[in-house]
N, CA and C atoms as a LAMMPS dump frame, in Angstrom:
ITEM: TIMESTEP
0
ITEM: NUMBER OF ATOMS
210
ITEM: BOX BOUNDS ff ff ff
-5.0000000000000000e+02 5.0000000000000000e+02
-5.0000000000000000e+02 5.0000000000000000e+02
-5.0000000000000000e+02 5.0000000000000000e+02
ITEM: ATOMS id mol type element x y z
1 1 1 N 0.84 -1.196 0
2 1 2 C 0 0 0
3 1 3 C 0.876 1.246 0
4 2 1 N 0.223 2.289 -1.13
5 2 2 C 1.299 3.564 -0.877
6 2 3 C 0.304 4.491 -0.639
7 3 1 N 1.245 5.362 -0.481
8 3 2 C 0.08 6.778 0.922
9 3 3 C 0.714 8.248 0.177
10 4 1 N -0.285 8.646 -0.353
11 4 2 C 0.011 9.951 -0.72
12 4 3 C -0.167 10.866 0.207
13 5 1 N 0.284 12.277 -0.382
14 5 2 C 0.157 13.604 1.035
15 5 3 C -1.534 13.961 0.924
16 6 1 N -1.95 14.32 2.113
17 6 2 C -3.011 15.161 2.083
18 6 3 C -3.718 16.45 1.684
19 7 1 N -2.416 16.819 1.054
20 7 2 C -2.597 18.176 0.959
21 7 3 C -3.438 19.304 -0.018
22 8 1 N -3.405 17.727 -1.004
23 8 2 C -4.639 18.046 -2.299
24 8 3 C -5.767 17.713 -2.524
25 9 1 N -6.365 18.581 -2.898
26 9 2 C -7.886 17.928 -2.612
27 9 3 C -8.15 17.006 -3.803
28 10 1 N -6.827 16.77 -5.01
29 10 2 C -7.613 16.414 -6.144
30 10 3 C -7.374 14.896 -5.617
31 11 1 N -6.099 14.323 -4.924
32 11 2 C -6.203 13.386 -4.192
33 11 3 C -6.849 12.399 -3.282
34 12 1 N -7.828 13.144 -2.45
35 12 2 C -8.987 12.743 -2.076
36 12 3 C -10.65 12.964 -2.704
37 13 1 N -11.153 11.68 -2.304
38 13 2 C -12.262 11.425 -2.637
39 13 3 C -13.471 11.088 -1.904
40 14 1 N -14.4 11.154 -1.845
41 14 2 C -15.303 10.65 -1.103
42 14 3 C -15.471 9.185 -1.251
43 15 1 N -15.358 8.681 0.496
44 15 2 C -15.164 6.827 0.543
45 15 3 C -13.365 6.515 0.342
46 16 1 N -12.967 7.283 0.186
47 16 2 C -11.143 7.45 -0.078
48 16 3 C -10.215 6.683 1.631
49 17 1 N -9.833 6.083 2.09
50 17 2 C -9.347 5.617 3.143
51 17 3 C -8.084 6.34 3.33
52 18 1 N -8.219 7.346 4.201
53 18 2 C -7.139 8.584 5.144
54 18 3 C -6.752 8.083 6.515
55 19 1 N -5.849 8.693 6.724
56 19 2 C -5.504 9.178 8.304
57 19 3 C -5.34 10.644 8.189
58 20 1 N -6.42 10.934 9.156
59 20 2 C -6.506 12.626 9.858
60 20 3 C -5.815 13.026 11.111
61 21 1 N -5.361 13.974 11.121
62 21 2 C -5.035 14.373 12.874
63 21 3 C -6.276 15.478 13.092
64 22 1 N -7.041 15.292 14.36
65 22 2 C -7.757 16.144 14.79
66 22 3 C -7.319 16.907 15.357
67 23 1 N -8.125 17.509 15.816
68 23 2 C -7.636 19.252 16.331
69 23 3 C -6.947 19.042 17.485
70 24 1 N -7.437 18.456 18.309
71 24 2 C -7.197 18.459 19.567
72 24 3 C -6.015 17.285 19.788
73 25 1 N -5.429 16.676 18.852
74 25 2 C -4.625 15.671 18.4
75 25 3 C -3.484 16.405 17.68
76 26 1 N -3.35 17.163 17.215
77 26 2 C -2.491 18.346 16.449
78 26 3 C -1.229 18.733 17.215
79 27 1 N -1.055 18.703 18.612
80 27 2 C 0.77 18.579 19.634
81 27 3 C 1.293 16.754 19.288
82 28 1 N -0.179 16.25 19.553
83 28 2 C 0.892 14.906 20.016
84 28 3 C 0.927 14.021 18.711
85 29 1 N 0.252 14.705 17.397
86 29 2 C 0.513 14.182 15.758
87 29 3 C -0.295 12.355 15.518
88 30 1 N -1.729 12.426 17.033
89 30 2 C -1.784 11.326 16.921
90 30 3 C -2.8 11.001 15.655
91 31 1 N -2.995 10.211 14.97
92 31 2 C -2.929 9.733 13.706
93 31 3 C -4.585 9.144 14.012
94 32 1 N -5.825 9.062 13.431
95 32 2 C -6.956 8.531 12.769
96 32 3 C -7.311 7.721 11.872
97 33 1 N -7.669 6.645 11.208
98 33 2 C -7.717 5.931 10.27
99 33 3 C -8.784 5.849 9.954
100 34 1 N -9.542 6.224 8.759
101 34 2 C -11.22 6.354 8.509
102 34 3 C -11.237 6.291 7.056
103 35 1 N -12.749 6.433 6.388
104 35 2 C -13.192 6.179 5.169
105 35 3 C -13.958 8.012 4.96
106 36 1 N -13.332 8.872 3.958
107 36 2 C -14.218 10.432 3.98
108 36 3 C -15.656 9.701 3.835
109 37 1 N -16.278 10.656 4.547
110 37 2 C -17.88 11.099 3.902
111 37 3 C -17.699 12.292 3.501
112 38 1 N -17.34 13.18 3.766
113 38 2 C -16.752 14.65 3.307
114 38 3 C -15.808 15.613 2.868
115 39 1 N -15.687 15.878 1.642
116 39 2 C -14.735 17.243 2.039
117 39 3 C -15.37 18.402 2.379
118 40 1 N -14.627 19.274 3.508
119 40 2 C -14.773 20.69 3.858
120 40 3 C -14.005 21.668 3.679
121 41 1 N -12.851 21.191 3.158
122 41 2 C -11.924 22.521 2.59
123 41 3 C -12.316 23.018 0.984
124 42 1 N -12.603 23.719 0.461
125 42 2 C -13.126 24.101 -0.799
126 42 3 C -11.902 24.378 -1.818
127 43 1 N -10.898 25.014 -1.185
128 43 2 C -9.933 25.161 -1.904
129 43 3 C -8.69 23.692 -2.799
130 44 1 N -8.108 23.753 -3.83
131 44 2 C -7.681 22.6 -4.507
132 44 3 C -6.342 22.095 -3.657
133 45 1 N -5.664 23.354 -2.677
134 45 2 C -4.803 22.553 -1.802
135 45 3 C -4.946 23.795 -0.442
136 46 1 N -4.143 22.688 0.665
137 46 2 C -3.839 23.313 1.77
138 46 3 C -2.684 22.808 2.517
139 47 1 N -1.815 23.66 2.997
140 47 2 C -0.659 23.265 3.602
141 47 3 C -0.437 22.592 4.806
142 48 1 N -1.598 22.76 6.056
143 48 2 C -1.55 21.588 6.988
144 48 3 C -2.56 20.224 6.45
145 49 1 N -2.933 20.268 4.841
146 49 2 C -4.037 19.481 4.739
147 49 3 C -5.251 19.436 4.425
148 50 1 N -5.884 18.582 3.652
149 50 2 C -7.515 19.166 3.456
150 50 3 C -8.138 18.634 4.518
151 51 1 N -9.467 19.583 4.938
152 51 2 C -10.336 18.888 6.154
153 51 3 C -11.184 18.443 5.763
154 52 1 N -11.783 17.047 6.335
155 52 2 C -12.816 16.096 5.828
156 52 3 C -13.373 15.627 7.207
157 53 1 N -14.574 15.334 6.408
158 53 2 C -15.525 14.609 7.934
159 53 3 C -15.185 12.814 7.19
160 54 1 N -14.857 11.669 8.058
161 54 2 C -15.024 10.699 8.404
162 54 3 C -16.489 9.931 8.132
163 55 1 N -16.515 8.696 8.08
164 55 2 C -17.984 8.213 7.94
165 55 3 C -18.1 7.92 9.42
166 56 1 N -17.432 8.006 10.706
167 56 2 C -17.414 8.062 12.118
168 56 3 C -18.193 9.442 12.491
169 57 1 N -17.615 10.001 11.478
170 57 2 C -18.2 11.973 12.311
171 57 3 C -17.092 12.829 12.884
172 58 1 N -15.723 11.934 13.141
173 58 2 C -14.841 12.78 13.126
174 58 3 C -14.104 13.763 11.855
175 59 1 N -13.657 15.048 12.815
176 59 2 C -13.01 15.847 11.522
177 59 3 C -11.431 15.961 11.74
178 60 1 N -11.21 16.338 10.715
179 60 2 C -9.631 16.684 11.058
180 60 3 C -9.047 16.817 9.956
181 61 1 N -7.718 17.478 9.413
182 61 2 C -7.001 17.693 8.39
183 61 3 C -6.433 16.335 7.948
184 62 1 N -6.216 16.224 6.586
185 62 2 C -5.922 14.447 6.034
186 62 3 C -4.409 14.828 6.035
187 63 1 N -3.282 13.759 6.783
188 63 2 C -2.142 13.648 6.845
189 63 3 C -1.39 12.44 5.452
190 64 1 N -2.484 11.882 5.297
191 64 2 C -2.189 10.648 4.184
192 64 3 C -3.605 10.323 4.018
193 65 1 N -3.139 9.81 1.998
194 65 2 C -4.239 8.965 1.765
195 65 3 C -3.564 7.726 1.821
196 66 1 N -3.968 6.859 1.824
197 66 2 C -3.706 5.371 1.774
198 66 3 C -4.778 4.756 0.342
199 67 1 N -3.681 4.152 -0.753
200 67 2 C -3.182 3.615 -1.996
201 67 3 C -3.421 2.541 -2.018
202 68 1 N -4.888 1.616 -2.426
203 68 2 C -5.009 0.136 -2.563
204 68 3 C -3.721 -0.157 -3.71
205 69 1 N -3.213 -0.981 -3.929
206 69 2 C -2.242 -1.188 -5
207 69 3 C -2.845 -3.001 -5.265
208 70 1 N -3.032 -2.515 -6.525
209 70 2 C -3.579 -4.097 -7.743
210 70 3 C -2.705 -4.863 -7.612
């Protein structure tokens, strides 16, 4: 499996399998593993990351996508 950066939105997708850091997770860089239901950043990139809601309901900026590989 390879893991691209988060930082583009053209990279993620909805149903796309990320790790986010949440907000309150953002000192200690601890890491999330989820499936988007959302993007919320509108813009095509962002430098800590695009923010997405989770199919959990958590949010947080995407640190990696994670790359099924055939």
């Amino acid at each position: 499996m390879g893991k691209l950066t988060g930082t583009l939105r053209a990279n993620i997708n909805v149903g796309s399998e990320v790790e986010i850091v949440q907000k309150h997770h953002q000192r200690s860089g601890e890491l999330t593993e989820g499936f988007v239901e959302k993007l919320l950043t509108k813009s095509p990139k962002h430098t800590h990351g695009i923010k997405v809601r989770l199919e959990t309901g958590e949010v947080g900026r995407v640190k990696y996508v994670i790359e099924e590989e055939d």
